[in-house]
N, C-alpha and C positions, 0 to 999 in steps of 0.2 A: 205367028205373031200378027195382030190385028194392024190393018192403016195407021190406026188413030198410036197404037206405041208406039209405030216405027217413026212416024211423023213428032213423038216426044222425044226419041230418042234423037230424030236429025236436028230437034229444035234446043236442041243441050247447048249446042256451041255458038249458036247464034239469037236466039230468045233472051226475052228477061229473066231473069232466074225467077222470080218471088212470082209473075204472072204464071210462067211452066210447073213450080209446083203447084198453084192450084190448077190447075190441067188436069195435072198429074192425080193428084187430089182426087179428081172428080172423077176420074177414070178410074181409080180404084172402087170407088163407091159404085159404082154402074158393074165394075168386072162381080163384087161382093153380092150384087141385088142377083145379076145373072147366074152366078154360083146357085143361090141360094134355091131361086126358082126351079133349076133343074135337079138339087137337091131333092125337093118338093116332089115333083114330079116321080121322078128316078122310084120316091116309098110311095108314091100313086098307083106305081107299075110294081110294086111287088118286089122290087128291089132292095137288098142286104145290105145292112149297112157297113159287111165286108166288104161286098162287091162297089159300095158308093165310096170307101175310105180308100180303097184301090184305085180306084179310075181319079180321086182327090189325089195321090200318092200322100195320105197319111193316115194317122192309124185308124180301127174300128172306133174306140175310143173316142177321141179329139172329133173324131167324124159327128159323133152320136152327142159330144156335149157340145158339140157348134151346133146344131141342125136338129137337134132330137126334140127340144122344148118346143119348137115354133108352131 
């Protein structure tokens, strides 16, 4: 688990709510860019897109229509 989750997740009980979701937010959007990039990569290298829905823990499928078009 990154700093920056553990730091969302200490800031739960003492934050403002409406400011920690967009945090939260943006963290999602930065963890989705970084997925996506090593995605990329991952079929640069020759890599299956059984072996990239594994290492994601979901299917070949869902793998290949999130990541397949781009």
């Amino acid at each position: 688990m990154s700093d920056q989750i553990r730091t969302a997740i200490a800031a739960a009980d003492g934050g403002e709510p409406l400011a920690e979701l967009r945090r939260l937010r943006a963290l999602r959007a930065d963890l989705a860019r970084a997925e996506a990039e090593q995605v990329r990569r991952a079929r640069a290298r020759a890599h299956s897109w059984v072996a990239i829905a594994d290492a994601l823990e979901i299917s070949r499928q869902a793998a290949h229509k999130k990541y397949g078009r781009r």
